[in-house]
C-alpha positions as CSV (number, residue, x, y, z in Angstrom):
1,X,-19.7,-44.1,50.2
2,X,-17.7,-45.4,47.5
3,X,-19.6,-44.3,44.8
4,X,-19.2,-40.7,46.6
5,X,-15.6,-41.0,46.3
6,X,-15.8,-41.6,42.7
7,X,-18.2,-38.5,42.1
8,X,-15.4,-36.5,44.2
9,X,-12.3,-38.1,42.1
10,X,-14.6,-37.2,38.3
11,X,-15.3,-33.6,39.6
12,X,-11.6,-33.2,40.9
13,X,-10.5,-34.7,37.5
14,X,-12.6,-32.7,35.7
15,X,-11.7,-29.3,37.5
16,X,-8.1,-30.4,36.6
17,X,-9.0,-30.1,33.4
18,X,-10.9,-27.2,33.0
19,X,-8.1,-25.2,34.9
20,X,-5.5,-26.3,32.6
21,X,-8.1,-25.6,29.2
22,X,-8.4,-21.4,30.9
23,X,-4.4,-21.5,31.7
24,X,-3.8,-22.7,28.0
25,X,-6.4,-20.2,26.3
26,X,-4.9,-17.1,28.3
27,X,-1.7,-18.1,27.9
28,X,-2.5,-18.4,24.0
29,X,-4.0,-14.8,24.2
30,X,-1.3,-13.5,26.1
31,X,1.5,-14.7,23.6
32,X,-0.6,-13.0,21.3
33,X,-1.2,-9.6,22.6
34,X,2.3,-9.3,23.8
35,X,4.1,-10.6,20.5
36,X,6.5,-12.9,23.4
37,X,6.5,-15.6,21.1
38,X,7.1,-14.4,18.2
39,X,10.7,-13.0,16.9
40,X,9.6,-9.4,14.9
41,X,6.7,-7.6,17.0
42,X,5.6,-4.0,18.1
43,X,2.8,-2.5,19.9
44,X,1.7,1.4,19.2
45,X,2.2,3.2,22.3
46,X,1.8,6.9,21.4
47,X,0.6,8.3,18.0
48,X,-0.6,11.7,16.9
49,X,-3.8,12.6,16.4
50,X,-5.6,12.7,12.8
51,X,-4.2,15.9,11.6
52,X,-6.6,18.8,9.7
53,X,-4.7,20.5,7.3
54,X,-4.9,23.8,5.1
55,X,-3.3,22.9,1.5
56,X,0.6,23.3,1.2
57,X,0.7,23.4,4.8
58,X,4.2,21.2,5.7
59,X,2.7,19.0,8.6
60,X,4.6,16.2,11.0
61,X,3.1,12.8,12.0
62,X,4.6,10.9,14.8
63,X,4.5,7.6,16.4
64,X,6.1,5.2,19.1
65,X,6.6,1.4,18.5
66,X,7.7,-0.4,21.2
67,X,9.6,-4.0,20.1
68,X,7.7,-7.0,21.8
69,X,9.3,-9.7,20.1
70,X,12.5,-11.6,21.1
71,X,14.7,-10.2,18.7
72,X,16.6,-6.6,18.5
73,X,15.8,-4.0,15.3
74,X,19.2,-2.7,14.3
75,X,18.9,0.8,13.6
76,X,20.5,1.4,10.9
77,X,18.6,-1.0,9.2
78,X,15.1,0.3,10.5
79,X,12.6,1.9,8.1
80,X,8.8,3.3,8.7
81,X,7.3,1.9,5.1
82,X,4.5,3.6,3.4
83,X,2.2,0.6,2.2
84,X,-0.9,0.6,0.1
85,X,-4.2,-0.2,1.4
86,X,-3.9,-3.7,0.9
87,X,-0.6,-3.7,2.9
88,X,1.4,-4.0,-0.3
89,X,4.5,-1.8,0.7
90,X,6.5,0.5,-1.0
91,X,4.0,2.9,-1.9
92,X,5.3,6.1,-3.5
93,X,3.4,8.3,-1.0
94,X,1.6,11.9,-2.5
95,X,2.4,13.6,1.0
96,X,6.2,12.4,1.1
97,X,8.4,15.6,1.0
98,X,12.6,15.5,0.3
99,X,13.6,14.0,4.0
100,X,11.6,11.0,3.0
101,X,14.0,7.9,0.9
102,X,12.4,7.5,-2.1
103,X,9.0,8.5,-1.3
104,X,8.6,5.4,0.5
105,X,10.4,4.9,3.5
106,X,11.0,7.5,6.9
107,X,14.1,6.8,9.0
108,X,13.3,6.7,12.9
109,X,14.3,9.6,15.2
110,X,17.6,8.0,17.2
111,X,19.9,9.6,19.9
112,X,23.3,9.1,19.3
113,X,24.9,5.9,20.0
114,X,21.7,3.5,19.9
115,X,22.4,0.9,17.2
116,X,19.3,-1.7,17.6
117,X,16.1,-1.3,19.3
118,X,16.0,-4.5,22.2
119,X,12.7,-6.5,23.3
120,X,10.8,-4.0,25.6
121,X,12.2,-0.9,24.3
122,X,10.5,1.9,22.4
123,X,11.6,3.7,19.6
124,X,9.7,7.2,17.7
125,X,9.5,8.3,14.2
126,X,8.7,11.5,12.9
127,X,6.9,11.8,9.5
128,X,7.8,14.9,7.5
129,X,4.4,15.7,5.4
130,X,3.8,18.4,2.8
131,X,-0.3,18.9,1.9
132,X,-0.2,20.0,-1.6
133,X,-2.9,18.6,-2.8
134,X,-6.9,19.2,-3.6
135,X,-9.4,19.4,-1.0
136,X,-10.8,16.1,0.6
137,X,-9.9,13.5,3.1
138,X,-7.1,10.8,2.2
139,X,-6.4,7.9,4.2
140,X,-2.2,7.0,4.5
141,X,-0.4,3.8,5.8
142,X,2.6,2.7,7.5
143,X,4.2,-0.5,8.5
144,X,8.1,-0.5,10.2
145,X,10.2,-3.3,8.0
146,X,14.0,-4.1,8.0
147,X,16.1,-3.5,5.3
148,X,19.0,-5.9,5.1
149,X,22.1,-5.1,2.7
150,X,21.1,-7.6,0.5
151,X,17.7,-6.0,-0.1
152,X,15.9,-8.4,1.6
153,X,12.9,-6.7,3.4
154,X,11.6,-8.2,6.6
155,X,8.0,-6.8,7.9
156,X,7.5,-6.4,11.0
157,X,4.3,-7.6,12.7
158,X,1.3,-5.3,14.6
159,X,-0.7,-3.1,13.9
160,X,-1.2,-0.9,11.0
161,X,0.1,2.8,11.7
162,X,-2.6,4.9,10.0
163,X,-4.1,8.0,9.8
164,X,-6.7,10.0,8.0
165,X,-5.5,13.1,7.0
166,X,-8.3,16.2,6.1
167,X,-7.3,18.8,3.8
168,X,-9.5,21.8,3.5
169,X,-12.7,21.1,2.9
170,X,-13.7,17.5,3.9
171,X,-16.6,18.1,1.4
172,X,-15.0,18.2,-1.8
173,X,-15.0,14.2,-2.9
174,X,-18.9,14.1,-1.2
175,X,-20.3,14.5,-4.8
176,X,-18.7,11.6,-5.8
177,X,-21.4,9.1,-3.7
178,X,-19.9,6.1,-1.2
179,X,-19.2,3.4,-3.3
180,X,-16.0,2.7,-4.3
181,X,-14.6,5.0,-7.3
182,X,-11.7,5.6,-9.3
183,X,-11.1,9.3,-10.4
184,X,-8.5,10.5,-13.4
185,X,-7.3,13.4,-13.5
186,X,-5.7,14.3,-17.1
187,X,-4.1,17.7,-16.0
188,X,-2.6,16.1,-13.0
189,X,-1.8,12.9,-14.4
190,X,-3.3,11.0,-11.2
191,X,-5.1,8.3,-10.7
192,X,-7.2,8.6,-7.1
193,X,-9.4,5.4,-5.8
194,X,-11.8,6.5,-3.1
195,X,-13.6,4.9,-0.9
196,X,-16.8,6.1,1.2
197,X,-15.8,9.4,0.3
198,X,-12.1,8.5,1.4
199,X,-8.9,8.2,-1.1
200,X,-7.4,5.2,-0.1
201,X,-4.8,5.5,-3.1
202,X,-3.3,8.3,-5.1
203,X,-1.0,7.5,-7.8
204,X,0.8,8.8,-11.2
205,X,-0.7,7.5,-14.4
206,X,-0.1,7.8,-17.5
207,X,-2.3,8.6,-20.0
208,X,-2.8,9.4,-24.1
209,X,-0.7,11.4,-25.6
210,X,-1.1,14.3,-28.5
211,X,-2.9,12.5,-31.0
212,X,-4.1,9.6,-28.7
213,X,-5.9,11.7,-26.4
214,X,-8.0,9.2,-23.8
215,X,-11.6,10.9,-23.8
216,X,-13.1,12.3,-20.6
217,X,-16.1,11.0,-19.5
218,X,-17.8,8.7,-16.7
219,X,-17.3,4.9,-17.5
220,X,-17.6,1.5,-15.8
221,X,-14.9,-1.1,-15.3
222,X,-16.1,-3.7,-18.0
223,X,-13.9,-7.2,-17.5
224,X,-10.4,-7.8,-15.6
225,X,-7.9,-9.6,-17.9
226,X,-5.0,-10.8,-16.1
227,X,-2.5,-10.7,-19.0
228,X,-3.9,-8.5,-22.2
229,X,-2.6,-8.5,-25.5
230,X,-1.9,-5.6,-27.9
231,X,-1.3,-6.9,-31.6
232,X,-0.6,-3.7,-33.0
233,X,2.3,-2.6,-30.7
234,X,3.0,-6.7,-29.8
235,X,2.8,-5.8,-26.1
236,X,1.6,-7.5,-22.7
237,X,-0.8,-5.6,-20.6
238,X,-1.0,-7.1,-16.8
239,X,-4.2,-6.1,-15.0
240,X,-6.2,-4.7,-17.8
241,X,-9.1,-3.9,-17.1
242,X,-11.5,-2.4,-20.0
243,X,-13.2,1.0,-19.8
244,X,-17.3,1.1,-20.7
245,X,-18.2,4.9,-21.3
246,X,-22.1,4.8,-19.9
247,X,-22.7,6.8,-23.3
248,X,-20.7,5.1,-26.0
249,X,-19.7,1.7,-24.6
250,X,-16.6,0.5,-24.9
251,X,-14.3,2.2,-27.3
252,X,-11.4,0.2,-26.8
253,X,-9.8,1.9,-23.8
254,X,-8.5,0.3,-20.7
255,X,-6.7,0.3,-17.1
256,X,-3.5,-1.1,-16.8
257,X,0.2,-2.0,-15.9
258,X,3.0,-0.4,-18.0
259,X,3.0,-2.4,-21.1
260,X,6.2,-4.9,-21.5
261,X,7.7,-7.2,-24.4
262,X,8.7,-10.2,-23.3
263,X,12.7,-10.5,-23.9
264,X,15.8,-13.1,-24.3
265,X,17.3,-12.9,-20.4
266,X,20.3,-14.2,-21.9
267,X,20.5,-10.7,-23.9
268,X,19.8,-8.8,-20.8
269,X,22.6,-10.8,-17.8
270,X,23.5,-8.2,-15.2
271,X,20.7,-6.1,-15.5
272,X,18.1,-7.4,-13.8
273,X,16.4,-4.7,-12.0
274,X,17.6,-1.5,-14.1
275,X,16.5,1.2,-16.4
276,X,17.7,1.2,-20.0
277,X,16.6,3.9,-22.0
278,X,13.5,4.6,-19.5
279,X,12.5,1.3,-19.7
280,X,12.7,-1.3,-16.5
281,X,13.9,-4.4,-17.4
282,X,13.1,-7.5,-14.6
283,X,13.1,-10.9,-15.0
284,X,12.8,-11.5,-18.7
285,X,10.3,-8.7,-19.0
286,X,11.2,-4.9,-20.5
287,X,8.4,-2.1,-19.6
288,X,7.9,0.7,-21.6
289,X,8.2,4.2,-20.8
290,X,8.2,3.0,-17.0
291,X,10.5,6.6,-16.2
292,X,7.6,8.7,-17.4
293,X,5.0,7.7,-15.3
294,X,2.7,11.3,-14.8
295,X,3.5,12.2,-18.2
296,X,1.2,11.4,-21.2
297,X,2.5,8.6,-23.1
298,X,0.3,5.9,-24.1
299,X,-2.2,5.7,-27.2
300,X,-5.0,6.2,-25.1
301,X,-5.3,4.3,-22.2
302,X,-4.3,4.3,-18.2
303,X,-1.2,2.8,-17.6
304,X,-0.4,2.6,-14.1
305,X,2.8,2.0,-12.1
306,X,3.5,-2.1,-11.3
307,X,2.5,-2.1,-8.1
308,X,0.0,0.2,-7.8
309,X,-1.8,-1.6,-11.1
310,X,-1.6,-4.9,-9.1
311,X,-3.9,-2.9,-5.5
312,X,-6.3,-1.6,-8.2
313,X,-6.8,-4.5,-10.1
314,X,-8.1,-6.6,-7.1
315,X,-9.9,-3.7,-5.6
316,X,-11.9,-2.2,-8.1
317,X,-14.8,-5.1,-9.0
318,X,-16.6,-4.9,-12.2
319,X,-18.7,-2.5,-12.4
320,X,-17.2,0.2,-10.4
321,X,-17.7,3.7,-12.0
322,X,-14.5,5.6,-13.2
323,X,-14.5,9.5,-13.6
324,X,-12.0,10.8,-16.2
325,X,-11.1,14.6,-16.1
């Protein structure tokens, strides 16, 4: 009898246990599917459908975040944030028209009188797109941040808003094959990396001017080179990454950030962040011709825009075949 009573108190004990182990799991899951214990969160709750467009047809995107954190989204300090791929943000996006800031962030669609967005409410943006672009399918990317007077940016956390967005012909890029590949164009002065069949990122480049043509021609990424050198024109090349033709080898061409000297901050106090003669100077560094991006500039090479040289750079793996135009 008494060695009943233990089995009874072990097996009570135990379901005790077990109970409390499946509270504590769901109650884990729960926190994190509803964002309650965490201060800057949002669920999608309504968003448009992938759109098919006809080029140069003006489109709008929507979507609904509803706030499931603790804290409130002040209004006027709300933004819808184009992102790379990689969820860098502040990507200059090819569809953004004129109502877009910068061509970067989308302002949410408020009725007068609502200045923050509290836990449980919803809140809708509407994204302004133009299609003027080539046939093919592109893939674009959102995140909603808040943008404090000080220029502090604070991301807020859920899902990526997303879309895939067909224009014309969905066959156009099929040619290309589904591995990963970057495609220059010299006319347009883009740079386009797609992926299984997809462009994930299109961006302004810059490439050799009159007299320093860069040759057209398929090539391979050879190396990546965090921090190149250029002895001739003493300048620093972030991300380089060298250009094989798969007829000639390498010639000496290359992807990379805008080139930069590296200068006396003392010389440059107060400036930090501005453009001096079409040059960006930032934290001891000056990079050329960084207002001319989409205009050919260089001696040669791709130069590509600081952050968008950065997403490349860790995405495009040796080897990966590049198609200049």
């Amino acid at each position: 009898m008494k060695i009943l009573k233990v089995l009874l108190t072990v097996l009570l004990g135990f379901s005790v246990v077990v109970a409390f182990f499946i509270y504590s799991t769901y109650a884990l899951e729960l926190e994190d599917n509803t964002g309650l214990n965490k201060p800057y969160y949002y669920s999608i709750t309504h968003q448009s459908k992938n759109p098919s467009l006809s080029t140069y047809d003006p489109e709008y995107l929507n979507v609904t975040l509803q706030n499931n954190g603790r804290m409130s989204w002040p209004v006027n300090q709300l933004f819808l944030n184009s992102s790379f791929f990689d969820g860098t943000l502040n990507y200059e996006n090819p569809f953004a028209t004129t109502r877009w800031i910068d061509g970067t962030n989308v302002r949410p669609a408020i009725e007068e009188g609502i200045a923050s967005i509290n836990p449980g409410e919803q809140i809708t943006f509407n994204i302004p797109i133009m299609t003027n672009h080539k046939e093919g399918i592109y893939k674009v990317y959102f995140k909603p941040i808040l943008k404090f007077q000080d220029n502090n940016i604070l991301t807020l956390e859920g899902d990526v808003v997303e879309w895939l967005l067909v224009v014309g012909s969905e066959l156009y890029y099929q040619n290309l094959g589904p591995e990963k590949q970057v495609l220059v164009s010299l006319d347009d002065q883009k740079l386009m990396a797609i992926e299984n069949y997809v462009v994930v990122m299109e961006t302004p480049v810059s490439t050799g001017k009159d007299g320093h043509n860069t040759p057209t021609g398929w090539y391979k990424i050879l190396n990546h080179i965090d921090t190149a050198y250029s002895s001739p024109y003493r300048l620093y090349m972030d991300n380089w990454m060298a250009l094989s033709s798969l007829t000639y080898g390498f010639k000496g061409y290359g992807l990379h950030k805008l080139p930069y000297w590296n200068v006396n901050p003392a010389n440059y106090e107060g400036l930090e962040g501005q453009i001096l003669d079409g040059r960006l100077y930032t934290q001891g560094r000056l990079y050329e011709d960084y207002n001319h991006l989409g205009e050919r500039m260089s001696h040669g090479c791709v130069r590509l825009g600081l952050e968008a040289a950065q997403v490349l750079y860790d995405w495009a793996e040796n080897g990966t075949l590049v198609k200049i135009i």
